[in-house]
VODRENSE-559115 format. One record per atom (N, C-alpha, C): residue number from 1; residue in three letters; atom name; x, y, z. Coordinates in steps of 0.05 Angstrom, whole numbers. Layout:
R pos code site c1 c2 c3
R NUM ALA CA X Y Z
...
% end
This chain:
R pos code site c1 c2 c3
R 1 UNK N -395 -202 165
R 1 UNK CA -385 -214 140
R 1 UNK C -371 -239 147
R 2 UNK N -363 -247 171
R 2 UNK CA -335 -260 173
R 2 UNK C -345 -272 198
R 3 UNK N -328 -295 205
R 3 UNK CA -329 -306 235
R 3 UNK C -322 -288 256
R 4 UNK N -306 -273 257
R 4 UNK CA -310 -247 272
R 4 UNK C -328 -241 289
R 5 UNK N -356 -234 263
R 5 UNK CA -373 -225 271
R 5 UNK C -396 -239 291
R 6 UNK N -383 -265 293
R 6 UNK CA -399 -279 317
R 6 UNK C -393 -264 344
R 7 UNK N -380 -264 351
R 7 UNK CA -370 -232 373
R 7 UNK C -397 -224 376
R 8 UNK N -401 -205 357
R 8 UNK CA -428 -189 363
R 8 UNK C -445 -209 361
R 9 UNK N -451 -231 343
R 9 UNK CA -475 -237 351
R 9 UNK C -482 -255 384
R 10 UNK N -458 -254 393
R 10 UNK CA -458 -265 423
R 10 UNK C -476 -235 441
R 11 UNK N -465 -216 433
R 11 UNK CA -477 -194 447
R 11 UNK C -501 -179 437
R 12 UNK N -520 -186 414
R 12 UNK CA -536 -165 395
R 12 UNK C -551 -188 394
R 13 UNK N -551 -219 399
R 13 UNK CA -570 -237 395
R 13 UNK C -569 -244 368
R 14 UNK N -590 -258 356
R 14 UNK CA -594 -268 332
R 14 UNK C -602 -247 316
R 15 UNK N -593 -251 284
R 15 UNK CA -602 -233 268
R 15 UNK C -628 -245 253
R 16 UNK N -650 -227 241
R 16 UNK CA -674 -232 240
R 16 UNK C -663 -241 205
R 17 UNK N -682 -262 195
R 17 UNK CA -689 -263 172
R 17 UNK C -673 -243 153
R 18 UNK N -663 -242 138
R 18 UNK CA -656 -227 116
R 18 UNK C -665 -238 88
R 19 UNK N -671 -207 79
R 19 UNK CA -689 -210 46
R 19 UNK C -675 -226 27
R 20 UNK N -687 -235 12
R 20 UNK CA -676 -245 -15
R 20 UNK C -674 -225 -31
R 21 UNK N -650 -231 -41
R 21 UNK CA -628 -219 -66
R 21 UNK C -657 -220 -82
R 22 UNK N -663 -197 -100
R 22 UNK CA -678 -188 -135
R 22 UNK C -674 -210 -140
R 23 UNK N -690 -221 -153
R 23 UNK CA -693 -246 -173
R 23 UNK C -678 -236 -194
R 24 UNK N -678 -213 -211
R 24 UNK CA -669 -208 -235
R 24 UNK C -643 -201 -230
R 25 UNK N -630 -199 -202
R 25 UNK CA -601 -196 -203
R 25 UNK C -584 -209 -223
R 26 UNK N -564 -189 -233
R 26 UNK CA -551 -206 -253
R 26 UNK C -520 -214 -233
R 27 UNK N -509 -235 -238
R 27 UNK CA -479 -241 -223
R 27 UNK C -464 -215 -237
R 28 UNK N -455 -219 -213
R 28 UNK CA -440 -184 -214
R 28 UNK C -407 -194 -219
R 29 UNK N -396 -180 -228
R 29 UNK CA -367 -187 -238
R 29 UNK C -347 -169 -229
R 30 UNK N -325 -177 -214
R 30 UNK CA -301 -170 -204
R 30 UNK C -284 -159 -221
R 31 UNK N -266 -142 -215
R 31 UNK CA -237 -135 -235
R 31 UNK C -222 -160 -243
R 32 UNK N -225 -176 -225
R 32 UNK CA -199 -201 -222
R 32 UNK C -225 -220 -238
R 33 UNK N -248 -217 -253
R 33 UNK CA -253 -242 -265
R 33 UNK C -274 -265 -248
R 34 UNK N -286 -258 -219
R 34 UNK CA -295 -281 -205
R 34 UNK C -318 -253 -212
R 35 UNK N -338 -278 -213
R 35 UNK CA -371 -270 -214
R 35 UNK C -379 -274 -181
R 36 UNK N -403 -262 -185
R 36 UNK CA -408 -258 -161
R 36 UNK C -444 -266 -163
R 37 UNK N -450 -290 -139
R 37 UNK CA -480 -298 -133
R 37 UNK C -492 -278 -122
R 38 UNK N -517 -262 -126
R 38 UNK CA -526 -245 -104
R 38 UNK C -540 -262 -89
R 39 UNK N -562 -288 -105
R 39 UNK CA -577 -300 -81
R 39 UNK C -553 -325 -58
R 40 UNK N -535 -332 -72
R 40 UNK CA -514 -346 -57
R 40 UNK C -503 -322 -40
R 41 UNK N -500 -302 -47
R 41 UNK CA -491 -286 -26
R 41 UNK C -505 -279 2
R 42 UNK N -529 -282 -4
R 42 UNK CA -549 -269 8
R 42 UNK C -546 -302 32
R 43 UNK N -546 -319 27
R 43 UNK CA -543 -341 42
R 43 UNK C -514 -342 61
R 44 UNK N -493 -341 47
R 44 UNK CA -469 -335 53
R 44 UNK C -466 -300 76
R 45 UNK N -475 -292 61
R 45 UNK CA -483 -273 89
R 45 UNK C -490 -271 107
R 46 UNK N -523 -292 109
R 46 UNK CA -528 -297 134
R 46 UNK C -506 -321 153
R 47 UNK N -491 -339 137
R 47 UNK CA -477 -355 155
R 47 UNK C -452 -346 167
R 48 UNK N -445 -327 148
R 48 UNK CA -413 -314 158
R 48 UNK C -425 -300 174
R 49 UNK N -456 -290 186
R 49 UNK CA -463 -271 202
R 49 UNK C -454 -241 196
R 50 UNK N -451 -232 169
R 50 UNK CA -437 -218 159
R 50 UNK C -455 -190 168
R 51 UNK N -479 -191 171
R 51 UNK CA -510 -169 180
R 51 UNK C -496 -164 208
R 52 UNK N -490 -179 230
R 52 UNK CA -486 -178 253
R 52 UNK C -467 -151 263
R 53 UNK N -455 -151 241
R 53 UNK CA -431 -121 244
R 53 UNK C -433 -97 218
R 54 UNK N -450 -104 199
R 54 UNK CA -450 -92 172
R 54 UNK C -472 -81 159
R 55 UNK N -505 -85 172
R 55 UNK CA -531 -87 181
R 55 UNK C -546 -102 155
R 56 UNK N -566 -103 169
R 56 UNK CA -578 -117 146
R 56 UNK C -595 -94 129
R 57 UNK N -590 -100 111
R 57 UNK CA -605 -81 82
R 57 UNK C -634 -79 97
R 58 UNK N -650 -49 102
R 58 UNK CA -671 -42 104
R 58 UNK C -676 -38 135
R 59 UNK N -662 -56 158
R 59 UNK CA -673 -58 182
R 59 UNK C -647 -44 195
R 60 UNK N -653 -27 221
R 60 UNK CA -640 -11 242
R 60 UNK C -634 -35 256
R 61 UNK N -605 -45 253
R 61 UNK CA -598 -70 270
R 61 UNK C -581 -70 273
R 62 UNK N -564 -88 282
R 62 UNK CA -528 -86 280
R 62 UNK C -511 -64 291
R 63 UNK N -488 -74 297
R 63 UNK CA -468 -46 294
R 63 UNK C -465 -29 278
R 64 UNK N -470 -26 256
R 64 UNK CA -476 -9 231
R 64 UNK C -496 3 237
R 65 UNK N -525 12 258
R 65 UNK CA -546 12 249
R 65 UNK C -541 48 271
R 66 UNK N -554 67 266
R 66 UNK CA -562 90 278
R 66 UNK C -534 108 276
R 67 UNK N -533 132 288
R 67 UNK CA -509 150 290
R 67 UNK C -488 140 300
R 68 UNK N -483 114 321
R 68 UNK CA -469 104 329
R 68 UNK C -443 84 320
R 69 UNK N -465 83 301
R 69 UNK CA -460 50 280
R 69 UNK C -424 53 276
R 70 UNK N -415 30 287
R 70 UNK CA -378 32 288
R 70 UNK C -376 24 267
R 71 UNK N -390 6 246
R 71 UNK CA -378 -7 231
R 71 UNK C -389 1 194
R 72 UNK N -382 -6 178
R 72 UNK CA -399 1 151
R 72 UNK C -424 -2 142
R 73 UNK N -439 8 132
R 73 UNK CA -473 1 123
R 73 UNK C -455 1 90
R 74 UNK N -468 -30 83
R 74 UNK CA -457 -44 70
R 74 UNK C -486 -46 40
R 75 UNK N -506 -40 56
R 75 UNK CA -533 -44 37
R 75 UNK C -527 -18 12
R 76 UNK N -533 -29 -18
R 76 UNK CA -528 -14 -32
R 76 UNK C -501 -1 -41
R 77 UNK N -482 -16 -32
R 77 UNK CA -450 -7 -33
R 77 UNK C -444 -24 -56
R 78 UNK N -424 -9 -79
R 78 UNK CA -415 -16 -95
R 78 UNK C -403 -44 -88
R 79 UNK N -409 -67 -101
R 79 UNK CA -386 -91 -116
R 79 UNK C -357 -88 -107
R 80 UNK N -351 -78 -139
R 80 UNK CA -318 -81 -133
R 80 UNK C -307 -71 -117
R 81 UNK N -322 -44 -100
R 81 UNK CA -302 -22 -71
R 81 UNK C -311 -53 -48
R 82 UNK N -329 -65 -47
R 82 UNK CA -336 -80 -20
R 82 UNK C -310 -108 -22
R 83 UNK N -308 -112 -52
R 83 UNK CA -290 -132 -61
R 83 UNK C -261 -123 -49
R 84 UNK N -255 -102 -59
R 84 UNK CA -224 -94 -60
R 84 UNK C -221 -88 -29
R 85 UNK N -239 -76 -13
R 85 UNK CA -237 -70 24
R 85 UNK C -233 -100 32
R 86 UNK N -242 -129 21
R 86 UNK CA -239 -146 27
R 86 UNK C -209 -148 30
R 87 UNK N -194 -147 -9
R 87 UNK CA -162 -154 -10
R 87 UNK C -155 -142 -4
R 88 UNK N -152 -113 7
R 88 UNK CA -135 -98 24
R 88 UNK C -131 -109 52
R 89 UNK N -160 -122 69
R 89 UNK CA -153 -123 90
R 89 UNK C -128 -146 85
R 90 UNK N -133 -166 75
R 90 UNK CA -126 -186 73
R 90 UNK C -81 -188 65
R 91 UNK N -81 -163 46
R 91 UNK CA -54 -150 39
R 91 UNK C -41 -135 62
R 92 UNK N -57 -126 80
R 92 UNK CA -54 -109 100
R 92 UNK C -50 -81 82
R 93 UNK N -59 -73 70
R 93 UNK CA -68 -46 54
R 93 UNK C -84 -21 81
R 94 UNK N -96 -42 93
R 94 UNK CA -123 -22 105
R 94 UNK C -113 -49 139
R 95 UNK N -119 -39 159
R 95 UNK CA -122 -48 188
R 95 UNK C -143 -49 200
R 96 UNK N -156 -70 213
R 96 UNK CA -165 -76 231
R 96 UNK C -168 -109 241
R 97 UNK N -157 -107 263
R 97 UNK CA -152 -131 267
R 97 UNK C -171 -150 267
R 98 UNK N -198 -149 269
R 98 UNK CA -216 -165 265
R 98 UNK C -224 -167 243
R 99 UNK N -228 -152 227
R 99 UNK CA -227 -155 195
R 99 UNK C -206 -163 175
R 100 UNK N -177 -165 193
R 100 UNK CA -149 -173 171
R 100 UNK C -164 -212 173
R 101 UNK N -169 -223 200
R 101 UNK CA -177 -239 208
R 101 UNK C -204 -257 185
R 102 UNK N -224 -234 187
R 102 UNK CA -251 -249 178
R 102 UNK C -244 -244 147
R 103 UNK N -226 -227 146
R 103 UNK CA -218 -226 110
R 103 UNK C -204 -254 99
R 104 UNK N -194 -274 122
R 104 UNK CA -166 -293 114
R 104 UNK C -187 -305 115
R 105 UNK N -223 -309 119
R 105 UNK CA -230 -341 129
R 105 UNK C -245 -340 113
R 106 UNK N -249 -327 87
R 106 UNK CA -271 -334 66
R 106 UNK C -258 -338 31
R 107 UNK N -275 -346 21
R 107 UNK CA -255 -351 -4
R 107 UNK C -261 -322 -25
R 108 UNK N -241 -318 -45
R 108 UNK CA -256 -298 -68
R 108 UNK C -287 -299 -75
R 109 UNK N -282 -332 -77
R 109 UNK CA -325 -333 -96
R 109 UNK C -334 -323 -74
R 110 UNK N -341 -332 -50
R 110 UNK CA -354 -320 -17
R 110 UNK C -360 -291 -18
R 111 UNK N -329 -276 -21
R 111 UNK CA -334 -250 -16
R 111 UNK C -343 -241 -45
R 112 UNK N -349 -255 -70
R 112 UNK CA -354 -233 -90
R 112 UNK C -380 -248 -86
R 113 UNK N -395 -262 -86
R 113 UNK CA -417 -273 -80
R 113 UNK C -428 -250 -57
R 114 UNK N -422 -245 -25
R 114 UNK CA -431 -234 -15
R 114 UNK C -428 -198 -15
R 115 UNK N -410 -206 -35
R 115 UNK CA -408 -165 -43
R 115 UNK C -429 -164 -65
R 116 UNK N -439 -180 -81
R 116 UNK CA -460 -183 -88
R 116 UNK C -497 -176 -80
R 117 UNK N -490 -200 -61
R 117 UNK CA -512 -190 -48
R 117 UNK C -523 -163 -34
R 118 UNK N -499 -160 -19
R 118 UNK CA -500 -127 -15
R 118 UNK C -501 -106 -40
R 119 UNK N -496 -106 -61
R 119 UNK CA -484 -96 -88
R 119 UNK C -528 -89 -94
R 120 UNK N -534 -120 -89
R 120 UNK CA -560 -110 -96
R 120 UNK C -580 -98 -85
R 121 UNK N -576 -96 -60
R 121 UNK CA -594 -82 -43
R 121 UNK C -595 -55 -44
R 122 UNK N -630 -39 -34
R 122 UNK CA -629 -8 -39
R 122 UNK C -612 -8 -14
R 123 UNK N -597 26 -26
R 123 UNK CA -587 40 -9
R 123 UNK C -597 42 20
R 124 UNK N -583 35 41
R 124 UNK CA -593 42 63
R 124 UNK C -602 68 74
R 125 UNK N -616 73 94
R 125 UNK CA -630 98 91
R 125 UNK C -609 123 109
R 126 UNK N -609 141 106
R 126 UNK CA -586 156 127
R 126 UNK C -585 147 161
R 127 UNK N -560 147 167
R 127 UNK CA -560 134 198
R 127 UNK C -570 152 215
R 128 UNK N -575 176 207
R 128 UNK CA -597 193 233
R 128 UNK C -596 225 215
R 129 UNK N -616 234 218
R 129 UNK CA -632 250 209
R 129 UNK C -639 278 229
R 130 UNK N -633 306 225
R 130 UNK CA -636 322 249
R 130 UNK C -668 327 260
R 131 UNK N -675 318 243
R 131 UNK CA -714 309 257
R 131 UNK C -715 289 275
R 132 UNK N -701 267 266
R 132 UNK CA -699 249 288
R 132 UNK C -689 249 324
R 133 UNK N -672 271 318
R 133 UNK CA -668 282 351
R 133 UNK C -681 305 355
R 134 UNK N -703 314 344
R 134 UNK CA -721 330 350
R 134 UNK C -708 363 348
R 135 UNK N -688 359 322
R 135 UNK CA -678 386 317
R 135 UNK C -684 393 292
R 136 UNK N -692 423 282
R 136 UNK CA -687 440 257
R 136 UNK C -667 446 251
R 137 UNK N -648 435 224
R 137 UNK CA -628 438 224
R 137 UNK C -623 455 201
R 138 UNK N -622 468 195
R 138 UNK CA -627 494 164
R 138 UNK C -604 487 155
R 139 UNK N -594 493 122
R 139 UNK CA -572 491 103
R 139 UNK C -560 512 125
R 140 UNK N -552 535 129
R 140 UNK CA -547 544 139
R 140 UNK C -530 536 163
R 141 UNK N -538 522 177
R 141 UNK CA -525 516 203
R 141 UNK C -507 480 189
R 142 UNK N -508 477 168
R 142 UNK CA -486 458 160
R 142 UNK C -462 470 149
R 143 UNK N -466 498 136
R 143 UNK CA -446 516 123
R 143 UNK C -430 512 115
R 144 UNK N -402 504 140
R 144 UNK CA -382 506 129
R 144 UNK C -371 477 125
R 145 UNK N -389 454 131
R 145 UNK CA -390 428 126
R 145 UNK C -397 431 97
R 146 UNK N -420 435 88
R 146 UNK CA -427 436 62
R 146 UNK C -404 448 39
R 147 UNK N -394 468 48
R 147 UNK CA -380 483 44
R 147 UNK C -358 464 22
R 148 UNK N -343 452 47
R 148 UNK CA -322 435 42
R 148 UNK C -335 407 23
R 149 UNK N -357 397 37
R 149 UNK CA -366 375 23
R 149 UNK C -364 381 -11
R 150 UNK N -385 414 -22
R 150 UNK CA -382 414 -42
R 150 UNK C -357 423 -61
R 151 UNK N -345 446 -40
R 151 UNK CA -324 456 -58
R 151 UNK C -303 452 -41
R 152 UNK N -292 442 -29
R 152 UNK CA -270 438 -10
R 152 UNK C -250 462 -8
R 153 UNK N -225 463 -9
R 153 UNK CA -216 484 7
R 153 UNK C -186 484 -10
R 154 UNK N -183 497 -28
R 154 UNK CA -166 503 -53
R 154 UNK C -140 506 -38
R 155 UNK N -138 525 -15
R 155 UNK CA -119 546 1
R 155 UNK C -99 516 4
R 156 UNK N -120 500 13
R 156 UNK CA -109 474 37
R 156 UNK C -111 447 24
R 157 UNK N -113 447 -3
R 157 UNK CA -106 426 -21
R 157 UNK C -126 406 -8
R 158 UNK N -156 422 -2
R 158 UNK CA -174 396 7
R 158 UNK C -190 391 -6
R 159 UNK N -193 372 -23
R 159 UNK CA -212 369 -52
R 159 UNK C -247 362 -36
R 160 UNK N -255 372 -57
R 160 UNK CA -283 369 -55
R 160 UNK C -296 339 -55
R 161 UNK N -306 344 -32
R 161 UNK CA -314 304 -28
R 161 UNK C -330 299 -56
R 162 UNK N -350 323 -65
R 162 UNK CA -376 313 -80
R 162 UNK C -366 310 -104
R 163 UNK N -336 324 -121
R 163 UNK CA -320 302 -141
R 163 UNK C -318 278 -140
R 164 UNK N -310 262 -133
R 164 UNK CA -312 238 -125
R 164 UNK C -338 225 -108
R 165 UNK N -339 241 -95
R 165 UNK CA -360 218 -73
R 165 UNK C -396 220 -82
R 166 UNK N -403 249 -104
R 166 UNK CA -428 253 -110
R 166 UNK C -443 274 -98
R 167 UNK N -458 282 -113
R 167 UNK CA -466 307 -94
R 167 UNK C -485 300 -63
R 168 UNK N -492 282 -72
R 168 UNK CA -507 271 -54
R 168 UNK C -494 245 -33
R 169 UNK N -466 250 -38
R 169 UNK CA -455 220 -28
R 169 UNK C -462 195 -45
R 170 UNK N -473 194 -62
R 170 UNK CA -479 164 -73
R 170 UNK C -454 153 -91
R 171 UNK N -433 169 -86
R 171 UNK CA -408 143 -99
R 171 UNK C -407 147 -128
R 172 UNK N -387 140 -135
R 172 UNK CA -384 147 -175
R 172 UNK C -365 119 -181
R 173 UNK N -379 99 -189
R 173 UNK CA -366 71 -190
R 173 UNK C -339 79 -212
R 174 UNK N -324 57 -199
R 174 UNK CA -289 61 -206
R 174 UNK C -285 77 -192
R 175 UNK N -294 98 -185
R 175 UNK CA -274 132 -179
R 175 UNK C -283 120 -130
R 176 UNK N -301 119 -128
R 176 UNK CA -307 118 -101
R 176 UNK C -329 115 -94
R 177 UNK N -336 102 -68
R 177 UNK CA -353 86 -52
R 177 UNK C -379 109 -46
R 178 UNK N -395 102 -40
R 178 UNK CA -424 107 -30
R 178 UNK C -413 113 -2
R 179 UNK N -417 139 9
R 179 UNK CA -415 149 37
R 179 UNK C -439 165 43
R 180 UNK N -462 170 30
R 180 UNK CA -484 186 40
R 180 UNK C -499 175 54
R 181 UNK N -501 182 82
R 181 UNK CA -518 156 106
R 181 UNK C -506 137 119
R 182 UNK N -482 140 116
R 182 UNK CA -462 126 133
R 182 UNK C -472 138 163
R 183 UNK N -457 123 185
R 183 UNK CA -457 127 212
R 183 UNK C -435 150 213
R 184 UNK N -445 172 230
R 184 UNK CA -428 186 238
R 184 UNK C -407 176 252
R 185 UNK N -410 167 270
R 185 UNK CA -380 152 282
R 185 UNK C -367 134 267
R 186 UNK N -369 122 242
R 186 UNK CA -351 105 220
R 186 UNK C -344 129 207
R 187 UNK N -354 148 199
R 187 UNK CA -346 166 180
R 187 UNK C -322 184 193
R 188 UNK N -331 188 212
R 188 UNK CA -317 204 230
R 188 UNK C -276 195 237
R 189 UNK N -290 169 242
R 189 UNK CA -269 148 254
R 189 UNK C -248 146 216
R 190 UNK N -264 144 203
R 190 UNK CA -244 130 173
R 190 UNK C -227 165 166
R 191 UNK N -244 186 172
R 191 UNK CA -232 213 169
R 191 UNK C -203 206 188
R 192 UNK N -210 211 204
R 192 UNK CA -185 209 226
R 192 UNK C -165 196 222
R 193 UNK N -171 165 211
R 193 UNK CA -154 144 199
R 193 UNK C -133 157 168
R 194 UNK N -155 171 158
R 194 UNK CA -140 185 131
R 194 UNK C -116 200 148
R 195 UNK N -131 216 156
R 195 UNK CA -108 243 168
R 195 UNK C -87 230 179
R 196 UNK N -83 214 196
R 196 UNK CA -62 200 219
R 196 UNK C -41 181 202
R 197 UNK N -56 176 165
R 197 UNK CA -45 150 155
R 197 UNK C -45 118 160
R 198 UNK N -62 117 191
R 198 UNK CA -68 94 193
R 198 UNK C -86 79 175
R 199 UNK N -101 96 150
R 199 UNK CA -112 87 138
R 199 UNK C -100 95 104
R 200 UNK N -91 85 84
R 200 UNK CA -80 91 58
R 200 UNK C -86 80 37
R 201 UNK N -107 64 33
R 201 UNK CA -112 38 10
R 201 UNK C -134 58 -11
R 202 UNK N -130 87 -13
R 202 UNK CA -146 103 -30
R 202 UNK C -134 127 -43
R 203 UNK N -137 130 -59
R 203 UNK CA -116 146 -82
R 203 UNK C -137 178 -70
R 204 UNK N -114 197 -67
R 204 UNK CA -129 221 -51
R 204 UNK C -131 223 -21
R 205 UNK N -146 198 -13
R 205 UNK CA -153 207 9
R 205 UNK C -143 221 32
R 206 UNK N -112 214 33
R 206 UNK CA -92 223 62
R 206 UNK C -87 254 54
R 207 UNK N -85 255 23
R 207 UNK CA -84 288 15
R 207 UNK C -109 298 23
R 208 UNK N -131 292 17
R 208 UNK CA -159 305 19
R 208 UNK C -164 313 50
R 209 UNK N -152 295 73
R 209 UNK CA -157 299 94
R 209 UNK C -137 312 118
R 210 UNK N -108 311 104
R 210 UNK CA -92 323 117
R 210 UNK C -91 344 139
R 211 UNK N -108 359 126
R 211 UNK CA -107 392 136
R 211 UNK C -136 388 146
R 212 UNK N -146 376 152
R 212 UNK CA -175 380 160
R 212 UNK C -173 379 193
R 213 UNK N -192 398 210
R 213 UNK CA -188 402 243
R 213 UNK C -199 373 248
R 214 UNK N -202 375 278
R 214 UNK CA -230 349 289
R 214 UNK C -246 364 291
R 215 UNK N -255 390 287
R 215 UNK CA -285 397 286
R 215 UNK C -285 400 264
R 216 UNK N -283 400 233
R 216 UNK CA -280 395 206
R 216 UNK C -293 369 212
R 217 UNK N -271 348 217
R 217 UNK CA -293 325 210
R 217 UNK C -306 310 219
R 218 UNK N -313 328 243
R 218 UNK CA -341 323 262
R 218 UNK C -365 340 251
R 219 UNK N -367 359 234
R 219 UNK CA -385 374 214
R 219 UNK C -385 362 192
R 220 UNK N -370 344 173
R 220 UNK CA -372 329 158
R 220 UNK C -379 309 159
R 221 UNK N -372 292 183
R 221 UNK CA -385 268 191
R 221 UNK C -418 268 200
R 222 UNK N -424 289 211
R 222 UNK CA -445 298 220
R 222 UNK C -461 300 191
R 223 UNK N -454 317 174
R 223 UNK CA -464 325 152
R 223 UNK C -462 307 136
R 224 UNK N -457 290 128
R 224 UNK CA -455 267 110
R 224 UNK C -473 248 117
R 225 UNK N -468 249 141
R 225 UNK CA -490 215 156
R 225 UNK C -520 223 150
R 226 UNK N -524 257 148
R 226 UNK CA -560 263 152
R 226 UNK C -565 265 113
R 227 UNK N -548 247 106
R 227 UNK CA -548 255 66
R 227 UNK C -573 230 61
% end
């Protein structure tokens, strides 16, 4: 998204071509009032190198891209959540030092323009799949992931992700973000961040994750990423 992200592209090489924004995209509109370009975004994305750490909509590339992926898969993600992750970094709401950074070097139109672009793209596809490592993975052996995902854990004040997050992970605009097909290791990593409080810029979340083990949300992270 950000100058930052030249970093990686020193180490990942050049990013390939990226699609054009829907023609029929309509400018997408912010809480705060700035509209947003999807095809200016779509340009603005490729120069902030914003794909380089965030992947590009459709293609296995980037730091974002497989089970590994450190960073967000951004394709198909709500507008105003990609907007507001912007002014948090920028408030210091949310941390990371390379993102408080690439959040200070773009303007509002920039980021609602390129939350745009992302805004219009299909959903990215799940970051790995238990076929893909050549396993049968039955409902069954997700259990007590599922478990929690759908009904969370009353005893332990751990709310059910799929209120908020969808049954399927696809996000419930206003209420929360698109997490189905995320990278296990971002999902994993932002869990951890809830629990510890290093992470707080979300109404619930530090409650939702409090009480959860690291094999809780290594079965959730696991189970979420194959959605």
């Amino acid at each position: 998204m950000l100058r930052a992200c030249v970093l990686a592209a020193v180490c990942c090489g050049q990013a390939d071509a990226i699609p054009a924004a829907p023609a029929s995209t309509a400018p997408a509109k912010t809480d705060g009032g700035v509209k947003g370009n999807a095809e200016a975004g779509r340009i603005k994305a490729e120069s902030e190198r914003c794909l380089e750490c965030h992947g590009q909509p459709g293609v296995e590339q980037g730091h974002s891209a497989g089970e590994d992926g450190k960073f967000a898969r951004l394709g198909g993600q709500q507008h105003a959540y990609i907007v507001k992750q912007v002014q948090d970094f920028r408030a210091g709401r949310r941390k990371n030092d390379f993102m408080v950074m690439m959040a200070a070097s773009v303007s509002d139109d920039d980021v609602a323009d390129i939350a745009a672009y992302f805004a219009a793209q299909p959903a990215m596809p799940a970051a790995i799949r238990a076929e893909t490592r050549g396993e049968s993975r039955s409902a069954g052996q997700h259990g007590p992931a599922a478990a929690l995902f759908r009904q969370g854990d009353a005893a332990r004040k751990v709310a059910a992700c799929a209120t908020c997050h969808g049954a399927a992970g696809e996000g419930i605009a206003g209420m929360a973000p698109v997490i189905g097909g995320q990278g296990r290791r971002y999902l994993s990593q932002q869990l951890h961040n809830w629990r510890s409080g290093e992470r707080s810029n979300g109404a619930g979340m530090r409650e939702a994750a409090a009480s959860l083990t690291d094999a809780e949300i290594d079965a959730l992270a696991l189970y979420v990423s194959e959605m």
